[in-house]
N, C-alpha and C positions, 0 to 999 in steps of 0.2 A: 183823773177823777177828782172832783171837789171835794175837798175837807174844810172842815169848820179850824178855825189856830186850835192847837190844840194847850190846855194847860199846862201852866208850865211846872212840871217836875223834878227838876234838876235839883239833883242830890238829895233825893225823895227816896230813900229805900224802898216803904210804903210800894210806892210805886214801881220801883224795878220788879218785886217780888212780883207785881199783880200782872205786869208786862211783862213778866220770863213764864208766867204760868198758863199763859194762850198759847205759847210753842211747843213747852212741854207736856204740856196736854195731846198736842196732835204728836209731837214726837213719838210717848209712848203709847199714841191709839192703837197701834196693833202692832208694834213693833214687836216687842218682847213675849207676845203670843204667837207667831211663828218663824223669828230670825235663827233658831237654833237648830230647828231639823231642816231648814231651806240649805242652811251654811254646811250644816253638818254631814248633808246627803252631796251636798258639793264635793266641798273641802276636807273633811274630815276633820281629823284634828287641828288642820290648820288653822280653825276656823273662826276662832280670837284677832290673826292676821288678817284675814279677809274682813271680820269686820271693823276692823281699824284702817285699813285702807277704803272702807266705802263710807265712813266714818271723815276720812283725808277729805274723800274727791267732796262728800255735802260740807262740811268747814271751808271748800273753797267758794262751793256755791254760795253758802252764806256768804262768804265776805264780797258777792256781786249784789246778794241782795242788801246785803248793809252801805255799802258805796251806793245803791240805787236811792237810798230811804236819803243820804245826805246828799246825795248830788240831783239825780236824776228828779227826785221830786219838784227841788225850786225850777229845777226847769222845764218841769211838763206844767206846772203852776203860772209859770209866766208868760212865757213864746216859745215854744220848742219848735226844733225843726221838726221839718216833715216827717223824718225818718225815725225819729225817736218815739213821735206820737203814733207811726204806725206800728212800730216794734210794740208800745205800748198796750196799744191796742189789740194786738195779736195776741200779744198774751195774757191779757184780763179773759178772752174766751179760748185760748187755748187751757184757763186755769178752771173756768166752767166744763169741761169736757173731764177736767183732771180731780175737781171734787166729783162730780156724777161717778166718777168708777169707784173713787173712792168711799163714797157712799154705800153704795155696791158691795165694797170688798169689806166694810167697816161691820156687816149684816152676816156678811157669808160667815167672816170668823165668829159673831156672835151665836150664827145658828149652829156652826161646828164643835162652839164646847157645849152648847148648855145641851145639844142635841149627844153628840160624844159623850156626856156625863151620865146619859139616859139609855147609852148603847141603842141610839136608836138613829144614829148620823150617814141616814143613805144618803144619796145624792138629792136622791126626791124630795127627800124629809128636807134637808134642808134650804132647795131652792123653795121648799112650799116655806117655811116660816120665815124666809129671808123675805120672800114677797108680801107676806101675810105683818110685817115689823113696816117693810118701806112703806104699805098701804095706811097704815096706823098714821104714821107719820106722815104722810100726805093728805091723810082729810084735817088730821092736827092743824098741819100748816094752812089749809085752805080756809078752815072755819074758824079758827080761833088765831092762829100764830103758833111758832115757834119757840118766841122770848119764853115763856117758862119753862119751859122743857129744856131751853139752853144752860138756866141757871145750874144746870145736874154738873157742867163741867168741873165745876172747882172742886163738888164731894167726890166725882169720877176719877180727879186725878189726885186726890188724896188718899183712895182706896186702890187706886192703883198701885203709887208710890208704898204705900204698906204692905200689899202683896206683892211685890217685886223684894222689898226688902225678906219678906216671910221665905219667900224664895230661893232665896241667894243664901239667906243660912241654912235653913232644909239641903239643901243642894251640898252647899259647905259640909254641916253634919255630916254626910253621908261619905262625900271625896276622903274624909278624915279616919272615919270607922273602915272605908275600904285601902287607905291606906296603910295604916295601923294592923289589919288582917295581913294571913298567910301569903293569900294571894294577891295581894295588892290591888292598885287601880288595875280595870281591866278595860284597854285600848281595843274600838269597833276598829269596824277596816270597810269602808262605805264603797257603792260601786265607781270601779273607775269612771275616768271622764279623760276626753283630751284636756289642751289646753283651752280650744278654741270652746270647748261645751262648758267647764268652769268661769273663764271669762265671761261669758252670754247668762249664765244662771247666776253668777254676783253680780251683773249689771242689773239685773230684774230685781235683784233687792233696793234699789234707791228709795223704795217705797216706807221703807222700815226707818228712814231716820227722817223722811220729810213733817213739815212743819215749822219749821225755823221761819218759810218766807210770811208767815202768817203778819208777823210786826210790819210788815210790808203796808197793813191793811186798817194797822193801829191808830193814823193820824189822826184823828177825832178825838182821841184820849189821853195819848201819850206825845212828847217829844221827842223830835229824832234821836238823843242822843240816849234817850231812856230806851227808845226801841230797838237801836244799834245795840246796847247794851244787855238789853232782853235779848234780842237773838244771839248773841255770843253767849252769851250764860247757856242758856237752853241747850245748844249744840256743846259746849265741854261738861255740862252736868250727865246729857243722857249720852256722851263718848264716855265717860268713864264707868256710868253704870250699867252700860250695855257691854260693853268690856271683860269685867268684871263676872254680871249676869253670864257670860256664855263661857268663861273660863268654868264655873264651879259646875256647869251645866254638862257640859261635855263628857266629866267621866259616868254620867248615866247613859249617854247616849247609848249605848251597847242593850241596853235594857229593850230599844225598841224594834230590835231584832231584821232591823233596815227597812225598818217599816215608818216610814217620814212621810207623816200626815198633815193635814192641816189644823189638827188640833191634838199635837203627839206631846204638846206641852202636858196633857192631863196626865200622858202614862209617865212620863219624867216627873210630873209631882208626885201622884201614886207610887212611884218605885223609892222615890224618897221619903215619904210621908203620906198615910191616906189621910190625914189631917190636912194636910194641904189643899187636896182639891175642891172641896165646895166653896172655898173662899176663893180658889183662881177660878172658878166657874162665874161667882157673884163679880169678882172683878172684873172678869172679862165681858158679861153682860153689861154691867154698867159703864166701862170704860167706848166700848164699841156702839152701844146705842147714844150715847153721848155726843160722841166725834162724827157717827153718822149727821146726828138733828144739828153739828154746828157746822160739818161740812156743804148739808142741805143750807142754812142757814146764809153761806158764804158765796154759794152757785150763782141763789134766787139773788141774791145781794148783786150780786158781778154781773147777772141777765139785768136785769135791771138799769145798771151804772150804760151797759153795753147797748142798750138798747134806746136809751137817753130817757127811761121812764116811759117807754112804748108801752112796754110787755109790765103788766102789772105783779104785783108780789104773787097772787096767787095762782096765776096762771103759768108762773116760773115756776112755782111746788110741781106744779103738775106736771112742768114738763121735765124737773130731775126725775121724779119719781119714774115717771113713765118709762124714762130713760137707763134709770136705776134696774128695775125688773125686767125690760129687755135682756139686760144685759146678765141680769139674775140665772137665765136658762138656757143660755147660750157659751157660758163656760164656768170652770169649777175656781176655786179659792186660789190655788196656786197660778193657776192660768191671770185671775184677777191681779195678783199681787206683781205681776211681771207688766202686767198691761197699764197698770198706775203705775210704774216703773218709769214706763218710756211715755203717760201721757206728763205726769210731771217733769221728768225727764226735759219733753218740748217747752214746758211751759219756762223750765229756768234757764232752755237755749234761747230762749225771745228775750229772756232777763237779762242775760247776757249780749246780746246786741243792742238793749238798752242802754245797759252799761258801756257799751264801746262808741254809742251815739255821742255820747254827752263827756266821755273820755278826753282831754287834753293832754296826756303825757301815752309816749307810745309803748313804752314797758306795761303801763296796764292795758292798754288795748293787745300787746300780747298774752298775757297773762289771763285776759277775760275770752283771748281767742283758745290760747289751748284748756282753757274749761268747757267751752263752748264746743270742742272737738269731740270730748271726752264724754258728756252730753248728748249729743250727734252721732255716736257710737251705741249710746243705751238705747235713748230711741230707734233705732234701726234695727240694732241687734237682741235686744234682751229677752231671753225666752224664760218659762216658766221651770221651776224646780221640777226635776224628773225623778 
């Protein structure tokens, strides 16, 4: 893909902040509205562990996508081998297949709280306003564009980062008062699972921390080593606050009586705080339609690169969209969040043979091969929370 040099930045805070706030923005678009009853209906209490190991395995992805941003770029920029540009290749549209779900799943969760806060979150109800939001957003994109409707990211993820924090002390609060009681914290006890159905139902989470590859895309604006540097931030800011987030979360878990929804986050604010929920309802609208219009934003962008300027902008809306709503009624939220799982999943195993193209020392060609394994595994395997 052709980029413009991009300014140079270096040792520009200014600018780190504004390059770590594209990852962290997709990081937490739906992560933290349903990583705790996915894990929790897994794992149980384990479930702090589990998300620090899928936490492990994307910090190694990153670190393929950050060796790509310094290495693999100047050499798909000058003469690459064959094999590099077709790795490359493959996965600029293996990554259109993986914003379209994403798109998808960014809707479903919005229709699930704002529709959940209404007690009115059937199935129906919310395939219909998930397609009735994608459709909005595709005559947007067709008639007028996208760009303003993107600028919502930086309020999205500043309202989000506020409710996550509102959150985590609410939660806090509550861990404290039921500690300090007679009866103490009170420990659920979630349905069994083998081993082989927890491994399969944490692989479907990849979904929850992706975002990081985003600086991948930055070249136009940022310098590599700003954008290396964004994506490391991004990936130890939202490991520790996702961390954290499901430690204090967990002793309400019990509260949802094994009932792990796609939007079970409202009754865990509810049981801590009814002050809580219209501000995670507001956040969660605004953070999810947000990451939808930049994921859409990012597709039409990739159709385009891919198609070498065939396929015009708006005929790319149309065909995420289209693509989008297909997929809108043909499976539920948690089906979706498993299925973005293993398409990103693919997309960072192509990153990864990217990586190993342009590789010169053979420790990191093993090193990008057993990511690539472990990758190779979600895709294949990762089924939806049950």
């Amino acid at each position: 893909m052709q980029r413009k040099p991009a300014i140079n930045h270096r040792g520009n805070p200014r600018a780190l902040v504004r390059a770590t706030c594209t990852p962290l923005a997709s990081i937490f678009g739906s992560g933290f509205l349903v990583m705790v009853p996915i894990l929790a209906g897994a794992v149980g209490t384990y479930a702090v562990l589990a998300m620090a190991l899928v936490c492990a395995l994307a910090f190694c992805v990153g670190s393929v996508i950050r060796f790509n941003i310094r290495h693999a770029e100047p050499a798909l920029a000058a003469s690459p081998k064959e094999s590099t540009l077709a790795f490359e290749r493959s996965s600029d549209l293996a990554l259109v297949m993986a914003y379209v779900i994403s798109v998808c799943l960014y809707l479903h969760i919005l229709s699930a709280f704002v529709l959940g806060s209404l007690h009115l979150d059937t199935g129906v109800n919310e395939d219909a306003l998930t397609t009735a939001v994608i459709v909005f957003i595709t005559v947007i994109g067709v008639t007028r564009g996208l760009k303003s409707l993107a600028a919502l990211e930086g309020i999205a993820l500043a309202v989000t980062l506020v409710i996550i924090v509102l959150l985590i002390g609410g939660f806090a609060l509550y861990d404290l008062h039921a500690w300090r009681s007679p009866a103490g914290l009170t420990l659920f006890h979630p349905k069994p699972h083998s081993l082989w159905e927890i491994l399969t139902i944490v692989a479907g989470t990849l979904i929850v921390v992706q975002g990081f590859e985003t600086t991948r895309y930055l070249g136009d604006s940022f310098q590599a080593d700003t954008r290396i540097r964004a994506s490391r931030w991004s990936q130890l800011i939202s490991t520790g606050v996702y961390l954290v987030f499901i430690a204090v979360a967990l002793p309400l878990v019990h509260t949802l009586n094994g009932k792990y929804g796609d939007n079970s986050l409202i009754h865990l604010a509810a049981a801590a705080s009814s002050v809580l929920v219209a501000p995670l309802v507001i956040a969660a609208a605004m953070s999810q339609f947000s990451a939808a219009v930049a994921d859409t934003l990012a597709a039409t962008g990739n159709l385009e690169e891919v198609t070498h300027h065939q396929l015009k902008l708006r005929f790319a809306t149309l065909l995420v969209g289209a693509g989008a709503i297909a997929l809108t009624w043909s499976a539920d939220t948690l089906e979706i969040v498993a299925l973005a799982s293993r398409a990103f999943a693919f997309y960072y195993l192509l990153q990864c043979l990217v990586a190993i193209s342009v590789s010169q020392s053979a420790g990191q060609r093993t090193l990008f091969a057993t990511v690539a394994a472990a990758l190779a595994f979600i895709t294949v395997f990762a089924v939806p929370a049950s």
